[in-house]
Jmol script that loads the backbone (N, CA, C; Angstrom):
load data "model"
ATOM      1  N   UNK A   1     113.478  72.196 -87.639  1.00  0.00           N
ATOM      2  CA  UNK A   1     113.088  70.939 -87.020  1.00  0.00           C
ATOM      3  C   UNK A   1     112.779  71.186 -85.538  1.00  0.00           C
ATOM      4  N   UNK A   2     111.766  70.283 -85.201  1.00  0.00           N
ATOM      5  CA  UNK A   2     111.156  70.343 -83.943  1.00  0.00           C
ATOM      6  C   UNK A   2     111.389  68.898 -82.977  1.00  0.00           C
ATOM      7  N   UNK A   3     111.816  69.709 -81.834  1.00  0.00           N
ATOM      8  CA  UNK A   3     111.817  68.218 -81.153  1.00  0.00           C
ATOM      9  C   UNK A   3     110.720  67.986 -80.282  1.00  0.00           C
ATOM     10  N   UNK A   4     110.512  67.036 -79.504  1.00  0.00           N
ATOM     11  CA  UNK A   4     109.481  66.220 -78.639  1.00  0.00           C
ATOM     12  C   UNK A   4     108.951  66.982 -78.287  1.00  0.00           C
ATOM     13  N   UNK A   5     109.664  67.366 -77.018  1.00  0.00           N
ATOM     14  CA  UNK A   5     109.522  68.762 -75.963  1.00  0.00           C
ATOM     15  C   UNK A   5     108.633  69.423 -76.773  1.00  0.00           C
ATOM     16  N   UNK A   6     109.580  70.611 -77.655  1.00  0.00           N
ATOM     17  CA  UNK A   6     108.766  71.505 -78.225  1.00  0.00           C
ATOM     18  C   UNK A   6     107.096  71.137 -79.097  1.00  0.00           C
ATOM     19  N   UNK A   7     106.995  70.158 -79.184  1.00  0.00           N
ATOM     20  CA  UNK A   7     105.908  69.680 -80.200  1.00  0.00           C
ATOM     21  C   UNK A   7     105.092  69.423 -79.163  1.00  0.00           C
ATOM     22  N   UNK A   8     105.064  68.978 -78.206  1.00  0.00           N
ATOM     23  CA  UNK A   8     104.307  68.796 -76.587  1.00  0.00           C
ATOM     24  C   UNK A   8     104.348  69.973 -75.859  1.00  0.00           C
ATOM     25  N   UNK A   9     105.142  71.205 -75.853  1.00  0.00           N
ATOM     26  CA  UNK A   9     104.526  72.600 -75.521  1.00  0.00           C
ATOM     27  C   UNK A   9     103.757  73.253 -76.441  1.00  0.00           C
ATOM     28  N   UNK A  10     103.758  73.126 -77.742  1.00  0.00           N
ATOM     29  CA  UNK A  10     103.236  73.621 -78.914  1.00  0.00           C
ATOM     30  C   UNK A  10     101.741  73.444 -78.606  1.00  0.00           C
ATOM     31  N   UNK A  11     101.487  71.759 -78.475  1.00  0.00           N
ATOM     32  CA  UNK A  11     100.490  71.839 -78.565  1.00  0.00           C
ATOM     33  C   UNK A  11      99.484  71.335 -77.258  1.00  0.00           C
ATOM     34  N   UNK A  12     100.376  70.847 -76.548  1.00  0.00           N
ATOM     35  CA  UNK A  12      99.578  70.622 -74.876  1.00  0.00           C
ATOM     36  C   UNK A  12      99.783  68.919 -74.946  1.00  0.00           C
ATOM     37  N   UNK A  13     100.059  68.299 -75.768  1.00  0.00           N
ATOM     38  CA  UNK A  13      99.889  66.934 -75.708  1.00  0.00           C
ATOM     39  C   UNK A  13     101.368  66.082 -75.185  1.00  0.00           C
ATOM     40  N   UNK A  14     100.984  65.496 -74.569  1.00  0.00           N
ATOM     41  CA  UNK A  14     101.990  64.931 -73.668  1.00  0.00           C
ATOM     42  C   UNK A  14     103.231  64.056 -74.618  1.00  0.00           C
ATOM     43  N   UNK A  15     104.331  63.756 -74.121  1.00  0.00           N
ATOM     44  CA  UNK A  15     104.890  63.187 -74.680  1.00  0.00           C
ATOM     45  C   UNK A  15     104.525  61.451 -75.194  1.00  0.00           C
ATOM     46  N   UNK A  16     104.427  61.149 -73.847  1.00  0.00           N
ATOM     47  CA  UNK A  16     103.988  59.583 -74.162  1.00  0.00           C
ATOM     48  C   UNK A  16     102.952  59.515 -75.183  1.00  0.00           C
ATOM     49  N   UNK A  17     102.041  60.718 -75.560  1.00  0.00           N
ATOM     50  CA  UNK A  17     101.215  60.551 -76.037  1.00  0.00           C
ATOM     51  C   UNK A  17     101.553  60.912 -77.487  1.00  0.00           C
ATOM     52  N   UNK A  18     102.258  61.540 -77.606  1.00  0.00           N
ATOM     53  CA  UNK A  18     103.205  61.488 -78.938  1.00  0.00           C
ATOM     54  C   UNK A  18     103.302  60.405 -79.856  1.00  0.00           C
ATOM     55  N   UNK A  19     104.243  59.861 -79.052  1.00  0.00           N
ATOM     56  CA  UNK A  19     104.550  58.034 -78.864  1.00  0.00           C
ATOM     57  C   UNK A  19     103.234  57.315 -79.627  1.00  0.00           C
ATOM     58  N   UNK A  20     102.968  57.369 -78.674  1.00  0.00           N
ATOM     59  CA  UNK A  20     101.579  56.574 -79.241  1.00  0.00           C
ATOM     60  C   UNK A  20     101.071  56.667 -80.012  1.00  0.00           C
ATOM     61  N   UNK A  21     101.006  58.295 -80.470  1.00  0.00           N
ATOM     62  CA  UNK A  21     100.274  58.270 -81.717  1.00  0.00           C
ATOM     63  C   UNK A  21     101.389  58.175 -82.788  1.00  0.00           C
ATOM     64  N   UNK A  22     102.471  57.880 -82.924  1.00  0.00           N
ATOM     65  CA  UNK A  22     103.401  57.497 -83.638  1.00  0.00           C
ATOM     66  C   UNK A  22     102.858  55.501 -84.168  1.00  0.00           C
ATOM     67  N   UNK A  23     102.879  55.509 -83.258  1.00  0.00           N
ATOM     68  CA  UNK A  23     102.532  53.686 -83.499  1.00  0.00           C
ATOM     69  C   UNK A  23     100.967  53.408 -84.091  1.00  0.00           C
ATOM     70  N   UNK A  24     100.133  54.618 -83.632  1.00  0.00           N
ATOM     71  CA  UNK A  24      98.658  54.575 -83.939  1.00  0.00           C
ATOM     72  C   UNK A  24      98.569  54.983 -85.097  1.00  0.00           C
ATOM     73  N   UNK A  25      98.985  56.066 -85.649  1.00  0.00           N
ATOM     74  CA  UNK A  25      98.684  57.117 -86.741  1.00  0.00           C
ATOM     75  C   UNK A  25     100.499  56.722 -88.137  1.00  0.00           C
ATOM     76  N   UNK A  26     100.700  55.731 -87.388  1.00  0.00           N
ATOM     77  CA  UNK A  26     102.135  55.791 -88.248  1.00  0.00           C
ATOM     78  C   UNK A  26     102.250  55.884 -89.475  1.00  0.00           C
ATOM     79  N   UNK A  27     101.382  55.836 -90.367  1.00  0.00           N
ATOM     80  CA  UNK A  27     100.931  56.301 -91.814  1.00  0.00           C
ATOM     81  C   UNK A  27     101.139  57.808 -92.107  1.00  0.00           C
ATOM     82  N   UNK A  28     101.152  58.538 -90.996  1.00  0.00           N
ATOM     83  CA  UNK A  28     100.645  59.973 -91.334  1.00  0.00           C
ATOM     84  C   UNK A  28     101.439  60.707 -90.503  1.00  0.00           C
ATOM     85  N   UNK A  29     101.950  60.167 -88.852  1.00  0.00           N
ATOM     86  CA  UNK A  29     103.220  60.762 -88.251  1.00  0.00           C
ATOM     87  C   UNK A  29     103.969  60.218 -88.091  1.00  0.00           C
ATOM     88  N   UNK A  30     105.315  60.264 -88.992  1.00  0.00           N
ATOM     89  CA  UNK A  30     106.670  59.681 -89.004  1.00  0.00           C
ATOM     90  C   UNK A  30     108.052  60.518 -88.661  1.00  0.00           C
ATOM     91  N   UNK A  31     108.011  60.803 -87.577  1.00  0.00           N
ATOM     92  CA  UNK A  31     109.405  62.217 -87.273  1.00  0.00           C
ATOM     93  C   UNK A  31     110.475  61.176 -87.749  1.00  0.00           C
ATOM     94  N   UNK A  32     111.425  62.458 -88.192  1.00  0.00           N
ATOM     95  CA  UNK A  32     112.677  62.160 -88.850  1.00  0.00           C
ATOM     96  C   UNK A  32     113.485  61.956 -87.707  1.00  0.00           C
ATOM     97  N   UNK A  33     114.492  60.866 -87.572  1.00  0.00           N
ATOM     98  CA  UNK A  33     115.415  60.847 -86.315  1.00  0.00           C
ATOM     99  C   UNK A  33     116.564  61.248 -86.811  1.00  0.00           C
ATOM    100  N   UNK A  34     117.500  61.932 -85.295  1.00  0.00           N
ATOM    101  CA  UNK A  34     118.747  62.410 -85.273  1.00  0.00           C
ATOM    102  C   UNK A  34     119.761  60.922 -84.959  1.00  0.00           C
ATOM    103  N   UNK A  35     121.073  60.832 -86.141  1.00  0.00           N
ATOM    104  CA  UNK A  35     121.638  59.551 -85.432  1.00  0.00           C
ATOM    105  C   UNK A  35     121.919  59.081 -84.104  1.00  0.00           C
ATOM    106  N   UNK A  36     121.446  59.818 -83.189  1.00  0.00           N
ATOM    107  CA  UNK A  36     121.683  59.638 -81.456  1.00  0.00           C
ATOM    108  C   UNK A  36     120.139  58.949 -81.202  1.00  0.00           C
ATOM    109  N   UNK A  37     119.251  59.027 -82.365  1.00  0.00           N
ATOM    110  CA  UNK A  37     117.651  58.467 -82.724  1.00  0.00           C
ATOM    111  C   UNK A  37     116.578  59.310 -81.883  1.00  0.00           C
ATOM    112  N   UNK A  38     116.955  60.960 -81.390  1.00  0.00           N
ATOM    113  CA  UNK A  38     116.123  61.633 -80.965  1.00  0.00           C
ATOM    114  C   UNK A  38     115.258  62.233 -82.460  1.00  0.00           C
ATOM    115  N   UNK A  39     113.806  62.096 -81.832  1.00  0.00           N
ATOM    116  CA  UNK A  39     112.522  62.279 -83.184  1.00  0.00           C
ATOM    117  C   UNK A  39     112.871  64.424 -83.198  1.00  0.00           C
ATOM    118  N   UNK A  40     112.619  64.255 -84.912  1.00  0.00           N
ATOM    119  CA  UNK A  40     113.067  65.789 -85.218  1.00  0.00           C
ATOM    120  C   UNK A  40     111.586  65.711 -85.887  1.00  0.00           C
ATOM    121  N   UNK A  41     110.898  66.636 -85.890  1.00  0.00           N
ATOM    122  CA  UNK A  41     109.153  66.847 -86.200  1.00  0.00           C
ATOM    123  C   UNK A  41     109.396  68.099 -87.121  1.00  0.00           C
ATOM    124  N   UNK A  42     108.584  68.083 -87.878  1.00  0.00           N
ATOM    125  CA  UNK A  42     108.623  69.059 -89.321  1.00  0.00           C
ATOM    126  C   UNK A  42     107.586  70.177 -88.358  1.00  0.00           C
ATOM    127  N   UNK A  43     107.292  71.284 -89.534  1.00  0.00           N
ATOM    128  CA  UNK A  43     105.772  71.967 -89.375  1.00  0.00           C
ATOM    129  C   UNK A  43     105.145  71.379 -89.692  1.00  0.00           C
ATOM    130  N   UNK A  44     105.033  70.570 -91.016  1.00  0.00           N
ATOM    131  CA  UNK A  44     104.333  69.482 -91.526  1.00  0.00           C
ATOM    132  C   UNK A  44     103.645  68.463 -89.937  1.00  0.00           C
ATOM    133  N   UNK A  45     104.502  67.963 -89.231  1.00  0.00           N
ATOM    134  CA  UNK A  45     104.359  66.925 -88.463  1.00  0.00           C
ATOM    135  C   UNK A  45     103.363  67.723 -87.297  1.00  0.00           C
ATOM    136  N   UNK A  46     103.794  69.124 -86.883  1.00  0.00           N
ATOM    137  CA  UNK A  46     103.351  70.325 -86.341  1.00  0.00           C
ATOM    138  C   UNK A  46     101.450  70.099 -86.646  1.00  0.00           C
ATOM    139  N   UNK A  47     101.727  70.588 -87.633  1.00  0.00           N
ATOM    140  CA  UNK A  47     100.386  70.466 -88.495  1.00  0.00           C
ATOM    141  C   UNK A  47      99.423  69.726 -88.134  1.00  0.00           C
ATOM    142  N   UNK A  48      99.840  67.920 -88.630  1.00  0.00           N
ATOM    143  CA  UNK A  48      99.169  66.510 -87.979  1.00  0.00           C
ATOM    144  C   UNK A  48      98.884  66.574 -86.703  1.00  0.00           C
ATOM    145  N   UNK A  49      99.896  66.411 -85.633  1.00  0.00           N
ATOM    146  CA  UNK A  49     100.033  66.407 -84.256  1.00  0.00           C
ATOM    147  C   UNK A  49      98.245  67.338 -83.722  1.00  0.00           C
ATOM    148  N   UNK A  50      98.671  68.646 -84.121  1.00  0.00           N
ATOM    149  CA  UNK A  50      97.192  69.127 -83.890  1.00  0.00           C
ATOM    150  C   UNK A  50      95.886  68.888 -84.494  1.00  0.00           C
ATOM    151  N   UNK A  51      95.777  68.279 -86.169  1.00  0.00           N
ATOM    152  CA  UNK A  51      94.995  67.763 -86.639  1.00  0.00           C
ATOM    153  C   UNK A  51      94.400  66.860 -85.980  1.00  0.00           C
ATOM    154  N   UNK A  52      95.108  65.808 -85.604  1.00  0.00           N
ATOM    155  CA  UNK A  52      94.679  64.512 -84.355  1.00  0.00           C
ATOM    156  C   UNK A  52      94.582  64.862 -83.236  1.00  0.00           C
ATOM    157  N   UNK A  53      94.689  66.039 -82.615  1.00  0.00           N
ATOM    158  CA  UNK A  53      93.873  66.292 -81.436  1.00  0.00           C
ATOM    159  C   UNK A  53      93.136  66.923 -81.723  1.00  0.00           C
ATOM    160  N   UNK A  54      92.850  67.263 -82.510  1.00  0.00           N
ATOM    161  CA  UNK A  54      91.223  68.229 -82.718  1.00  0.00           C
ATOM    162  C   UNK A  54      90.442  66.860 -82.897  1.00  0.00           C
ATOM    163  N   UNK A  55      90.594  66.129 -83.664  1.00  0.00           N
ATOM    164  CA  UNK A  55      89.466  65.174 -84.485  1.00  0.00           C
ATOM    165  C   UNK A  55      89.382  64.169 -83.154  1.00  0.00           C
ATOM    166  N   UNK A  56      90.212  63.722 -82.184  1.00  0.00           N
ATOM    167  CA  UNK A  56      90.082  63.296 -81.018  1.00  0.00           C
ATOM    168  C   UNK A  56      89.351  64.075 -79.984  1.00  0.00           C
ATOM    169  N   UNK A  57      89.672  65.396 -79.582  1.00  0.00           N
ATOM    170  CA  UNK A  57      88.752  65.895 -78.581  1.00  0.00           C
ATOM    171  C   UNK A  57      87.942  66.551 -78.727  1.00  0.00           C
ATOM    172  N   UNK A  58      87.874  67.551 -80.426  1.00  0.00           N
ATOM    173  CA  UNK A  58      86.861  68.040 -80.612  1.00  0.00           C
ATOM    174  C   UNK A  58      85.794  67.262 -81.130  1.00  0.00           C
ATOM    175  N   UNK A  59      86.300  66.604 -82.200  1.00  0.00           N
ATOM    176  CA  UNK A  59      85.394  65.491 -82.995  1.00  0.00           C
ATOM    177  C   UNK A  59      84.640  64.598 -82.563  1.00  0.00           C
ATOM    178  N   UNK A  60      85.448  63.936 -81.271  1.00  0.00           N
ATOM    179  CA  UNK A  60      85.584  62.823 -80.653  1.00  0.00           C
ATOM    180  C   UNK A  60      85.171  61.691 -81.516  1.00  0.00           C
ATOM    181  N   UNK A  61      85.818  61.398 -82.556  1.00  0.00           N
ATOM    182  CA  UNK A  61      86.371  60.389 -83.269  1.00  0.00           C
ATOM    183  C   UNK A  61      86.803  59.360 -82.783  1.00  0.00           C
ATOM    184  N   UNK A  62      86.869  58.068 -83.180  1.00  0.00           N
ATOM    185  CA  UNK A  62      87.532  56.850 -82.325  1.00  0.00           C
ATOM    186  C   UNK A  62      89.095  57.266 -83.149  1.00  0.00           C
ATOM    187  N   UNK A  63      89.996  55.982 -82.698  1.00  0.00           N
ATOM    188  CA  UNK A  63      91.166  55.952 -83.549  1.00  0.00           C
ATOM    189  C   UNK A  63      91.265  55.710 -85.252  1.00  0.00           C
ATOM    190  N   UNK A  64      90.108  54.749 -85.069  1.00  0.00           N
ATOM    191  CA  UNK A  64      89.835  54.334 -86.625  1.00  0.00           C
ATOM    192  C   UNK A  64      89.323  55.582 -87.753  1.00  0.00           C
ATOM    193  N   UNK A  65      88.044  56.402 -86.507  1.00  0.00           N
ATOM    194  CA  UNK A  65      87.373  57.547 -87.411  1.00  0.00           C
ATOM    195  C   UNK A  65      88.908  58.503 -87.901  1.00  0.00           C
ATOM    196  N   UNK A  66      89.840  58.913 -86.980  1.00  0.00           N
ATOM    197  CA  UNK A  66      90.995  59.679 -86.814  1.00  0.00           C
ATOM    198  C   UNK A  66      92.079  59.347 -88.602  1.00  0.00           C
ATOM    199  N   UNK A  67      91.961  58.024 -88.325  1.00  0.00           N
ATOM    200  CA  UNK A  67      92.534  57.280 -89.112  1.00  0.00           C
ATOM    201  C   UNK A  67      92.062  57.611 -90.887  1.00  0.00           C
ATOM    202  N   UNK A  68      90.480  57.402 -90.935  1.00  0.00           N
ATOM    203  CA  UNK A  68      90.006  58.051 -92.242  1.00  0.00           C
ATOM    204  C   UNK A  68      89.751  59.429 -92.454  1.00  0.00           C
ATOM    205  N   UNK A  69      89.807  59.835 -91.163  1.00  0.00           N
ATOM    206  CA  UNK A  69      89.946  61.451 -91.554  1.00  0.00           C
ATOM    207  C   UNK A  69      90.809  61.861 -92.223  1.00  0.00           C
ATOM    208  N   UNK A  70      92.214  61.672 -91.757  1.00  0.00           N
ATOM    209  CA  UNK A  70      93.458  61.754 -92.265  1.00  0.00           C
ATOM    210  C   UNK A  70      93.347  61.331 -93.684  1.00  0.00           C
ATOM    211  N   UNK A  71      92.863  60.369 -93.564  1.00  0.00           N
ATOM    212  CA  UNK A  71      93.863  59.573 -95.333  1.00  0.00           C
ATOM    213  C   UNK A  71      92.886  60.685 -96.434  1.00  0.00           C
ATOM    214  N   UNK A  72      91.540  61.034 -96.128  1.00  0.00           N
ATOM    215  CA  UNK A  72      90.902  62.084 -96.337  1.00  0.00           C
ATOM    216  C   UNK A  72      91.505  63.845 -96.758  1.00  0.00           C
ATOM    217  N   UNK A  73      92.033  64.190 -95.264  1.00  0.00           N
ATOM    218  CA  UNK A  73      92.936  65.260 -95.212  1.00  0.00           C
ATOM    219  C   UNK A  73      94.337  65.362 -95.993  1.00  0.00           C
ATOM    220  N   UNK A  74      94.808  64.488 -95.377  1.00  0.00           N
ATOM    221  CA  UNK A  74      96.359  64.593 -96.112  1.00  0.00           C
ATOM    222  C   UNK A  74      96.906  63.342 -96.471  1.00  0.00           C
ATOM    223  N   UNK A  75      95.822  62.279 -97.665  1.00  0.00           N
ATOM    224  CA  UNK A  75      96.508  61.701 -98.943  1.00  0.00           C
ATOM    225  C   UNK A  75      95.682  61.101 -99.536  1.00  0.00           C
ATOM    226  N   UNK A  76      96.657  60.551-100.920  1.00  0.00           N
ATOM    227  CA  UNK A  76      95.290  60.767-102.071  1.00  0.00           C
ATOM    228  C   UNK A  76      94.789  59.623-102.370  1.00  0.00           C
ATOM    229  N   UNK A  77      93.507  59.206-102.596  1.00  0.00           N
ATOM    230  CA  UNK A  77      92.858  57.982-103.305  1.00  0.00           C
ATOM    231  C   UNK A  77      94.422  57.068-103.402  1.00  0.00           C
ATOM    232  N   UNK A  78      93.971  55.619-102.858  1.00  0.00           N
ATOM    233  CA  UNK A  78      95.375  54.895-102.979  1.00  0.00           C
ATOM    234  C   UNK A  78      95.008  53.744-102.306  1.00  0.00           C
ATOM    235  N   UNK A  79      96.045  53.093-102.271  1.00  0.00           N
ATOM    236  CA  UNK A  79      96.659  52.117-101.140  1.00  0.00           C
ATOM    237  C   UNK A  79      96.342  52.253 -99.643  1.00  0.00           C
ATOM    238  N   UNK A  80      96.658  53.451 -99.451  1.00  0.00           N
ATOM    239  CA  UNK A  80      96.155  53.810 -97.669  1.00  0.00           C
ATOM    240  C   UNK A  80      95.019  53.723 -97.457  1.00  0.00           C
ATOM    241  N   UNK A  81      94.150  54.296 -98.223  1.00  0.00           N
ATOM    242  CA  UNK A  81      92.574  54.245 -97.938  1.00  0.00           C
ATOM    243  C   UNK A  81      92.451  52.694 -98.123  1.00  0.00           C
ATOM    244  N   UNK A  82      92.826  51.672 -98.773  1.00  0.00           N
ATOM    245  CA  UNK A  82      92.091  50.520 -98.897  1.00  0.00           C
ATOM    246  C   UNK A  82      92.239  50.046 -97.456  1.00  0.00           C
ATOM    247  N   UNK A  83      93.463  50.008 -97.502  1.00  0.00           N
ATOM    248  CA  UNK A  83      94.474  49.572 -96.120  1.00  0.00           C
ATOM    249  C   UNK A  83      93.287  50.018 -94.594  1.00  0.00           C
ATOM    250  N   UNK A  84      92.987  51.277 -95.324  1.00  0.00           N
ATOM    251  CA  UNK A  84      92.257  51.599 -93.833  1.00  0.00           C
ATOM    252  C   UNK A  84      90.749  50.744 -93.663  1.00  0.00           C
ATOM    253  N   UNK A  85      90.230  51.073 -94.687  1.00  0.00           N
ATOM    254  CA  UNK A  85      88.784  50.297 -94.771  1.00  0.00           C
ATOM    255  C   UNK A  85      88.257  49.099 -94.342  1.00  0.00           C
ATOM    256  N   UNK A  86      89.563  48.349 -94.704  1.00  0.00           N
ATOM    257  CA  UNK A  86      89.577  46.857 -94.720  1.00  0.00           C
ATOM    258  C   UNK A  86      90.034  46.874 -93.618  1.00  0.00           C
ATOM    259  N   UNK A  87      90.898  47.771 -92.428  1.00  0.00           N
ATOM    260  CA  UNK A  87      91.569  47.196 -91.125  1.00  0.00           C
ATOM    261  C   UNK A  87      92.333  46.484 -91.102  1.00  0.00           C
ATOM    262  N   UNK A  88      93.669  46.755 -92.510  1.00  0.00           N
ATOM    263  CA  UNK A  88      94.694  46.429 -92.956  1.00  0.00           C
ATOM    264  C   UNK A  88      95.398  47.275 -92.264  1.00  0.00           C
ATOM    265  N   UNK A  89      95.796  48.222 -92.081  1.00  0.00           N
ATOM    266  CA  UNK A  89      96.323  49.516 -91.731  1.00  0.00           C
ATOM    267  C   UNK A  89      97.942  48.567 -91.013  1.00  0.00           C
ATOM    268  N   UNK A  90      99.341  48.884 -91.342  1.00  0.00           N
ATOM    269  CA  UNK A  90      99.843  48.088 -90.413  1.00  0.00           C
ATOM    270  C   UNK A  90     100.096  46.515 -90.389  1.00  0.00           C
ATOM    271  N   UNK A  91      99.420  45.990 -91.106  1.00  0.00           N
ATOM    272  CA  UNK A  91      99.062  44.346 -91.206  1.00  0.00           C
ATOM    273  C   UNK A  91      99.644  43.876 -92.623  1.00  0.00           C
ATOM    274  N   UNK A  92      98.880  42.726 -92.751  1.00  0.00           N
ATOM    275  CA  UNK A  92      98.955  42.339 -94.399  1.00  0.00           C
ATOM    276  C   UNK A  92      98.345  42.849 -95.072  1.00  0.00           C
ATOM    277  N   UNK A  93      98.368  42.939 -96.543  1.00  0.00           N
ATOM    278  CA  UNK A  93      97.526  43.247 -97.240  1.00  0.00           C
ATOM    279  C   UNK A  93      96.470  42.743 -97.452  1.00  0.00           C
ATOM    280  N   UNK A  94      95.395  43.403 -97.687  1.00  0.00           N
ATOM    281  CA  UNK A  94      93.768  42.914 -98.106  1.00  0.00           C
ATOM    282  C   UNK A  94      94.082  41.805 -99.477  1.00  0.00           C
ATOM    283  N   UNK A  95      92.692  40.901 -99.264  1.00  0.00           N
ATOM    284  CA  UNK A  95      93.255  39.475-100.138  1.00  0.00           C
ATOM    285  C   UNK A  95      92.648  40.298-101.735  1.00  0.00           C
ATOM    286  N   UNK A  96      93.251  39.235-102.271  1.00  0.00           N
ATOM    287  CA  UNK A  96      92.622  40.143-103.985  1.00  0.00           C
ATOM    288  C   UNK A  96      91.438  39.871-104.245  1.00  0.00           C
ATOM    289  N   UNK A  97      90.823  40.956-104.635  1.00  0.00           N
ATOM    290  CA  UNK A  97      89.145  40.581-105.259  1.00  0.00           C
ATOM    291  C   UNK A  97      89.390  39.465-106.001  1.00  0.00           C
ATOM    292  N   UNK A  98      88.000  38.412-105.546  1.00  0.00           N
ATOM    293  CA  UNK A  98      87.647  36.960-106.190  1.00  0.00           C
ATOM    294  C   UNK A  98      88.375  35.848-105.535  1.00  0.00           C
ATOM    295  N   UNK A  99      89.029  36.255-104.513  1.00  0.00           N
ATOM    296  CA  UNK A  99      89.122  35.005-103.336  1.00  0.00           C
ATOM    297  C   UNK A  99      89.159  35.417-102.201  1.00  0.00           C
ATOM    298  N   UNK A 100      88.799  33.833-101.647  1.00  0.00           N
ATOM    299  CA  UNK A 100      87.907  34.039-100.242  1.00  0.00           C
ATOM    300  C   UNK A 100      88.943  34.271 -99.200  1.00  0.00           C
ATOM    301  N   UNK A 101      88.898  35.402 -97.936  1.00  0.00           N
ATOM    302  CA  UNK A 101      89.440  35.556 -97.180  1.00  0.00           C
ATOM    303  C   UNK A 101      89.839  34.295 -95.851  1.00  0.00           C
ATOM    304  N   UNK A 102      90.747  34.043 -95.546  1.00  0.00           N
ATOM    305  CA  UNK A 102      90.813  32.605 -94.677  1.00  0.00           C
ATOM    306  C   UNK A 102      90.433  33.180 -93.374  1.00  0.00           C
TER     307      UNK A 102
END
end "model"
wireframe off; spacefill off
backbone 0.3
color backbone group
């Protein structure tokens, strides 16, 4: 397990910016907390963390493009992809086919 620090020397990205993409990307980066609630980051999480800065500075992707990249990259036909399409992501769910959205 990886903590903050190390996941922000790993890969150059700041902490706050961590953060953020915790609340932005929260579908896809979820660190495990220690009961004192310091974030413990996988390789897995390792992995993402740099995935989303490539597709951000190399790509230059918005948050949203970032967003379907991922569900693309790492998960399968589902729920998430609808979620993303529709700009559910986070929200309520999309209304059911055959009624009208309010």
């Amino acid at each position: 397990m990886l903590t903050i620090d190390q996941i922000s020397q790993l890969t150059g990205v700041r902490k706050s910016t961590l953060r953020y993409w915790e609340r932005s990307f929260d579908h896809f980066l979820q660190p495990a907390r220690t009961n004192s609630n310091r974030r413990e980051y996988t390789l897995e999480d390792l992995d993402r963390v740099r995935t989303i800065k490539r597709l951000l500075e190399q790509e230059h992707l918005t948050s949203h493009g970032v967003r379907l990249r991922l569900v693309e990259l790492f998960t399968k036909e589902g729920s998430v992809r609808r979620k993303i399409k529709t700009g559910q992501v986070g929200g309520s769910p999309p209304p059911k086919e055959g009624t009208a959205a309010s």
